[in-house]
C-alpha positions as CSV (number, residue, x, y, z in Angstrom):
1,X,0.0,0.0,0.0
2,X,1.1,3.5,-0.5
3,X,-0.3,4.9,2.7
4,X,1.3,4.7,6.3
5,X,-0.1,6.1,9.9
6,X,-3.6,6.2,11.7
7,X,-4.1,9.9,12.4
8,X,-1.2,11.3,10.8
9,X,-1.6,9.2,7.9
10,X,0.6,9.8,4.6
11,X,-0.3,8.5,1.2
12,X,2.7,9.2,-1.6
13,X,1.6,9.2,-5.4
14,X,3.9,9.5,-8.5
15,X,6.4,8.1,-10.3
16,X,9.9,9.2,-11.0
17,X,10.1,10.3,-14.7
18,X,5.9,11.1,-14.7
19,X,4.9,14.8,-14.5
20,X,5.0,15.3,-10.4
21,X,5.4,13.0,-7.3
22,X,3.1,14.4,-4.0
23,X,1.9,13.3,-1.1
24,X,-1.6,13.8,1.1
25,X,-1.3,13.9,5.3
26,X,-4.7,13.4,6.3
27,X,-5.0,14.1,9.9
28,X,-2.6,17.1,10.4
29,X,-3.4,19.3,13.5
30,X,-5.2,22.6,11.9
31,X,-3.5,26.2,12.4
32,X,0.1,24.4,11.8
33,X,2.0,27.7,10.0
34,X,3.1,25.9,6.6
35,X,5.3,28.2,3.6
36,X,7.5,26.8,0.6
37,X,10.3,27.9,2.7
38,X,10.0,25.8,5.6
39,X,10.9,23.2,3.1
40,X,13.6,24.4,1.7
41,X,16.4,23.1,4.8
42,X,15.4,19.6,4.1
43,X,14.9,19.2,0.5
44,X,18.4,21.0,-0.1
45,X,19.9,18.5,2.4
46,X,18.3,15.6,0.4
47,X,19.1,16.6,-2.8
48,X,21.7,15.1,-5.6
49,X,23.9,17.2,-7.5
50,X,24.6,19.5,-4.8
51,X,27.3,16.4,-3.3
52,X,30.3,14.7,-4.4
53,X,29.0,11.2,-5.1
54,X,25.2,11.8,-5.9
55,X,23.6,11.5,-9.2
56,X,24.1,15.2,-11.4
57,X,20.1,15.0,-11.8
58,X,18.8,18.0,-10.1
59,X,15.0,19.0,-9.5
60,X,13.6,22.5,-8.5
61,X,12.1,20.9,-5.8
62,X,9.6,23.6,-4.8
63,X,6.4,22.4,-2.5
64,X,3.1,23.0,-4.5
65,X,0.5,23.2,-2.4
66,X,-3.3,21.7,-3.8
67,X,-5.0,21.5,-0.7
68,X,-5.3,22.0,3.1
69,X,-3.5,25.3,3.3
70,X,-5.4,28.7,3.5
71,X,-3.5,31.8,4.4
72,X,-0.4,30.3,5.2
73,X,-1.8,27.6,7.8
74,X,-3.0,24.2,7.8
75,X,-6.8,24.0,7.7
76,X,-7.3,20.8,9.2
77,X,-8.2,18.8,5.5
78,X,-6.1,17.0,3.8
79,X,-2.8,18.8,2.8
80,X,-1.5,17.7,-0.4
81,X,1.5,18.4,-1.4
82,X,3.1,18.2,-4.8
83,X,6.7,18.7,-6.6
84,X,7.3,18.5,-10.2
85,X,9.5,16.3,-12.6
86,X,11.0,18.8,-15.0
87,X,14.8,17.0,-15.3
88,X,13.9,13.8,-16.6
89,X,16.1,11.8,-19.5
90,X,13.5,8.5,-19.6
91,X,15.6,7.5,-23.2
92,X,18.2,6.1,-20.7
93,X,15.4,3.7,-19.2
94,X,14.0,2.7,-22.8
95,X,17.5,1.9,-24.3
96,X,18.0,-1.1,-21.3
97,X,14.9,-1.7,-21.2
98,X,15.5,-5.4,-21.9
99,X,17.6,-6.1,-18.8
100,X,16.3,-6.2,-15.4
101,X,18.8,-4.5,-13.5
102,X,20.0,-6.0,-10.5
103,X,19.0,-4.6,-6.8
104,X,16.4,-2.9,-8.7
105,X,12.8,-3.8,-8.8
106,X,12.5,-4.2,-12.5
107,X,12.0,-7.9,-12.7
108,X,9.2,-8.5,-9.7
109,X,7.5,-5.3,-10.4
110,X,7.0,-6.2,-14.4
111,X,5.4,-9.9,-12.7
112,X,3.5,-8.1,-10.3
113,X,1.9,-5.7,-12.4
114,X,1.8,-7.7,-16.1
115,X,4.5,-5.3,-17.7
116,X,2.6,-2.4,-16.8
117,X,4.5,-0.9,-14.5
118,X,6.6,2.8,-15.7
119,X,9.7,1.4,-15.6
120,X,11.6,5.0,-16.4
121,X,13.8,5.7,-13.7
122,X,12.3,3.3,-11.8
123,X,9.0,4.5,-11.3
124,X,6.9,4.3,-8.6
125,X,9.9,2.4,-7.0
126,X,12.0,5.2,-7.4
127,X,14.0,7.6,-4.7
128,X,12.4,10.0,-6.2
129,X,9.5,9.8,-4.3
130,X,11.3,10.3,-0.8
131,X,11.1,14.0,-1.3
132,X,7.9,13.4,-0.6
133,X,8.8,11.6,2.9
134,X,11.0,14.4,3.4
135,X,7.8,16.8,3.0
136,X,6.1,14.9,5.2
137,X,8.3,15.2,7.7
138,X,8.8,19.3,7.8
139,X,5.4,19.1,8.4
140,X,5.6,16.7,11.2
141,X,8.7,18.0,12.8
142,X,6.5,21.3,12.7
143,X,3.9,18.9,14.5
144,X,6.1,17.9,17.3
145,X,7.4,21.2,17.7
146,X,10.0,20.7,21.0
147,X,10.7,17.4,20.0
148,X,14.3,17.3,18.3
149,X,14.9,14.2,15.2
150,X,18.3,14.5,14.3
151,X,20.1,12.0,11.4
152,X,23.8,11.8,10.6
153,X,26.3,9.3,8.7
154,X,28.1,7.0,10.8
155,X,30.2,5.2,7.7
156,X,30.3,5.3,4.7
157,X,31.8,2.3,2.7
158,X,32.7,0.7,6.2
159,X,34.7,3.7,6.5
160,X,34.4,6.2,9.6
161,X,36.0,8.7,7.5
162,X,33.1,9.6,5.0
163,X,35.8,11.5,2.5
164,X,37.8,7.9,2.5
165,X,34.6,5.7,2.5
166,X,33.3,7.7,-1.0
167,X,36.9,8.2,-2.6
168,X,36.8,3.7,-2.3
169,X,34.1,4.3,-4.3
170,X,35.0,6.8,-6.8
171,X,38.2,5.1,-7.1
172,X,36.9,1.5,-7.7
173,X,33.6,3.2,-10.2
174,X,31.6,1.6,-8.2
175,X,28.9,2.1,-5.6
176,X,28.8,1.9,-1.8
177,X,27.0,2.0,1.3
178,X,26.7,3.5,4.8
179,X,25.4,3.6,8.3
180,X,23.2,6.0,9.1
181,X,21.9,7.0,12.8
182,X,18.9,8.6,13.9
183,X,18.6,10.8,17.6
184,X,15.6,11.5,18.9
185,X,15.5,13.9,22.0
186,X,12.6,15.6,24.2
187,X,10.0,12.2,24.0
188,X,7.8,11.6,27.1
189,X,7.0,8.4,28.6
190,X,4.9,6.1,27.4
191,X,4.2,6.2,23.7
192,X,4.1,2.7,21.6
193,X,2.1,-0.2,22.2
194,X,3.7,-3.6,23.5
195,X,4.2,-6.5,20.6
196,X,2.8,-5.0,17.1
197,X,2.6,-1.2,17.6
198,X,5.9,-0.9,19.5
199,X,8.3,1.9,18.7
200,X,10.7,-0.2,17.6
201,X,7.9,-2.1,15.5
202,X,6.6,1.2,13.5
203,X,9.9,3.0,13.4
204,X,11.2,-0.1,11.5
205,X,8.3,-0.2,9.4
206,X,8.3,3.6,8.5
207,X,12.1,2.8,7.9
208,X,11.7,0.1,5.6
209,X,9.9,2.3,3.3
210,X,13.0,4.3,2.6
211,X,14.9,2.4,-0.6
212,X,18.1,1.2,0.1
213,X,17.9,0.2,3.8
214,X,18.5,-3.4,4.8
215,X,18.7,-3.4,7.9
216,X,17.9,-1.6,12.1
217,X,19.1,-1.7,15.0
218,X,18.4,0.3,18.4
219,X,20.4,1.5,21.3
220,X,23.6,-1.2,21.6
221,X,21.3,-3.4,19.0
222,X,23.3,-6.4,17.4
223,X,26.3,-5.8,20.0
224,X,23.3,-6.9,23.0
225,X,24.2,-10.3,21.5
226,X,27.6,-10.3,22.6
227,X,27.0,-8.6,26.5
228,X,25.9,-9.7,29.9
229,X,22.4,-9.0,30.6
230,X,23.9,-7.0,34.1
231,X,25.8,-4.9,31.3
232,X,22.9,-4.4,28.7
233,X,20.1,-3.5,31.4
234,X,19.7,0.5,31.9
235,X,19.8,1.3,35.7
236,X,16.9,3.9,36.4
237,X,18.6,6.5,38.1
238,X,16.1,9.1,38.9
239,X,12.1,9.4,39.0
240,X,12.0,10.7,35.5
241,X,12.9,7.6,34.1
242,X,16.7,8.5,33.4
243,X,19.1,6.3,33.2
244,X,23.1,5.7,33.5
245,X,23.3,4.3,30.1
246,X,20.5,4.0,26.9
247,X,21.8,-0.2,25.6
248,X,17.8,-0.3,24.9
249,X,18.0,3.1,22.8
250,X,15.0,5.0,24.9
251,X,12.4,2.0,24.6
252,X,11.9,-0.5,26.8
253,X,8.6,-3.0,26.1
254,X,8.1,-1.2,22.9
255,X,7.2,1.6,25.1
256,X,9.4,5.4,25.0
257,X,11.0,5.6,28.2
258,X,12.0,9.0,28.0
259,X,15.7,8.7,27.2
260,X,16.6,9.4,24.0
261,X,15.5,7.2,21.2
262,X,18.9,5.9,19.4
263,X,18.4,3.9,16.2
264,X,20.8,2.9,13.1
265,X,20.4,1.9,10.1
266,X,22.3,0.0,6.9
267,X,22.1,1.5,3.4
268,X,23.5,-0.8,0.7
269,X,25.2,0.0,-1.9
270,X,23.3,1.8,-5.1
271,X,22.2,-0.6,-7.0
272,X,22.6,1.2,-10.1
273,X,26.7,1.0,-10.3
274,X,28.5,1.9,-13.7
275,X,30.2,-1.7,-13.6
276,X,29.9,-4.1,-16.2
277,X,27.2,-6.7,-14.5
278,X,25.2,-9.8,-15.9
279,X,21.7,-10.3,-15.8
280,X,19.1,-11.9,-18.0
281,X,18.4,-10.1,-21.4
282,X,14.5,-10.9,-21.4
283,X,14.6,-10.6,-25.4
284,X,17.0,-13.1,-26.0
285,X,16.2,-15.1,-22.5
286,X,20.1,-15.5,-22.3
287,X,22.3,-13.9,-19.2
288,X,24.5,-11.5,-20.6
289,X,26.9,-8.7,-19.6
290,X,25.6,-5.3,-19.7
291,X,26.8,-1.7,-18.1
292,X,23.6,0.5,-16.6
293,X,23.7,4.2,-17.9
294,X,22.1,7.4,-16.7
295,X,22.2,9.5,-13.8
296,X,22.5,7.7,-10.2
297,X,24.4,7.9,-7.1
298,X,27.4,5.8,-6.0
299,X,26.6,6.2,-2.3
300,X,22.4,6.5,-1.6
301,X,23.3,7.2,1.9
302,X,24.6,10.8,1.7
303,X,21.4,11.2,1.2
304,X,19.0,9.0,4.0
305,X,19.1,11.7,7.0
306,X,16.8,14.2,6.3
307,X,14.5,11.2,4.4
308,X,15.6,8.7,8.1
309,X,14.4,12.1,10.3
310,X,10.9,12.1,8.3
311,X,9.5,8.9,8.6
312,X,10.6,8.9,12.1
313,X,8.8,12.5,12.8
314,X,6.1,10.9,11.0
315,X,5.8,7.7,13.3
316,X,6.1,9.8,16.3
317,X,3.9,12.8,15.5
318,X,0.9,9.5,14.8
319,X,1.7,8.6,17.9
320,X,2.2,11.7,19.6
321,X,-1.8,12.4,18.1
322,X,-3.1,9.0,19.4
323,X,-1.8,9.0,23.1
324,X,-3.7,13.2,22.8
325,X,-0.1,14.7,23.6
326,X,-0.5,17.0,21.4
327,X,-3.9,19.0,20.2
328,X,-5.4,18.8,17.0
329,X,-5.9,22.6,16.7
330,X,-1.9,23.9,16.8
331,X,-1.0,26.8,18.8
């Protein structure tokens, strides 16, 4: 489905090389103040073209609003938000056409949907829809106003130096990944649900949506393997909840405990890599070696924070809604 949340719901629509990609938040909080240029921070930050290592494709990028916004505020109907296609080269998509590229979703999406998908630029599958996460999330963040989401690299290409990690990849023409953490600071106690509607459950879920991640982990996460419960368990330190250290990353029983939430997560590499691959030629039904041209990035996760801070604003302004911490009338 192409919708995600209960009260702050989000529903994205596009595809990457049609005429505009959008999104509609049903259930924003009316009287939230809403201009193009609260937009601007994030998109910028999301943006290829403006890094070394992201694809030269640039877009304008500038927030039409259709609906839900009347004198600069958020009426309380359904904002929809929309941004327009205007730097497309779709001739690269038709020319290779008859491979399914690797990583990408060319070959399930053409079974799925009887070779009717748009296949240019990948479609509806494309990371060109996550400017519409990032959208989503300036309006969120807006939502949870003293609530701070923060993203930053850890690694890129296994490398803690993010200059080193991208030059591996510049040097070997070819594409890596990264590690990319997510800080949440100023939650109360008590949002999340235990089992299915945890934090931990819907924060993955939200993340999952973002192309290119494979994998999460909160607080010490895969390293709780390797410790001593006496060393993993958070000692409660004061009547607020605080404790010594944050091993379970601000959520204990799915539920916030306060702390800061701490979360990572793995970005391959882009799939799209100028390396001569193999893969089936669906004309001639033989595998052969092909190279994939066009415009694309050799490390996807410069740009994951700003798109890793929305869905999480997203996730917790839903919950933030449900548990009535904040009102639906802003101010």
């Amino acid at each position: 489905m192409n919708s995600f949340g209960r009260i702050f719901r989000v529903s994205i629509f596009g595809e990457s090389h049609g005429p505009a990609v959008g999104i509609v938040i049903d259930g924003c909080p009316s009287g939230v103040a809403l201009t193009a240029d609260d937009f601007t921070t994030d998109i910028e930050r999301r943006k290829g073209g403006t890094q070394k290592g992201t694809t030269p494709r640039q877009e304008t990028d500038a927030p039409i609003f259709q609906t839900g916004i009347f004198r600069d505020k958020t009426t309380g109907a359904p904002l929809t938000i929309m941004f327009e296609n205007k730097n497309t080269r779709s001739s690269d998509y038709e020319k290779q056409r008859s491979f399914p590229r690797p990583g990408h979703a060319d070959f399930v999406a053409s079974k799925k949907f009887g070779s009717n998908e748009d296949f240019r630029g990948g479609g509806h599958f494309s990371g060109r829809l996550t400017v519409c996460i990032v959208a989503a999330g300036v309006v969120a963040k807006k939502v949870l106003k003293n609530i701070s989401v923060t993203a930053k690299i850890l690694e890129i290409g296994g490398e803690q130096d993010l200059e080193k990690g991208l030059q591996k990849a510049i040097d070997a023409k070819d594409s890596v990944g990264g590690i990319v953490e997510c800080t949440v600071t100023g939650l109360p106690i008590g949002l999340g649900e235990p089992f299915f509607d945890s934090v931990e459950s819907l924060i993955s879920h939200a993340a999952f949506s973002i192309p290119a991640v494979k994998g999460i982990e909160f607080g010490a996460g895969f390293q709780a393997a390797k410790m001593f419960g006496v060393d993993h368990n958070d000692a409660i330190i004061d009547a607020n909840g605080r404790t010594a250290t944050n091993n379970a990353g601000g959520v204990v029983g799915g539920i916030s405990n306060g702390n800061d939430l701490v979360f990572r997560v793995a970005i391959k590499p882009t799939s799209s890599t100028p390396k001569e691959q193999e893969s089936l030629n669906w004309e001639t039904g033989e595998v052969e070696k092909f190279s994939i041209k066009g415009r694309h990035d050799l490390c996807i996760a410069l740009r994951v924070p700003p798109v890793l801070e929305a869905v999480t604003a997203m996730v917790l302004a839903d919950l933030m809604l449900l548990e009535n911490k904040i009102s639906r009338v802003a101010g």
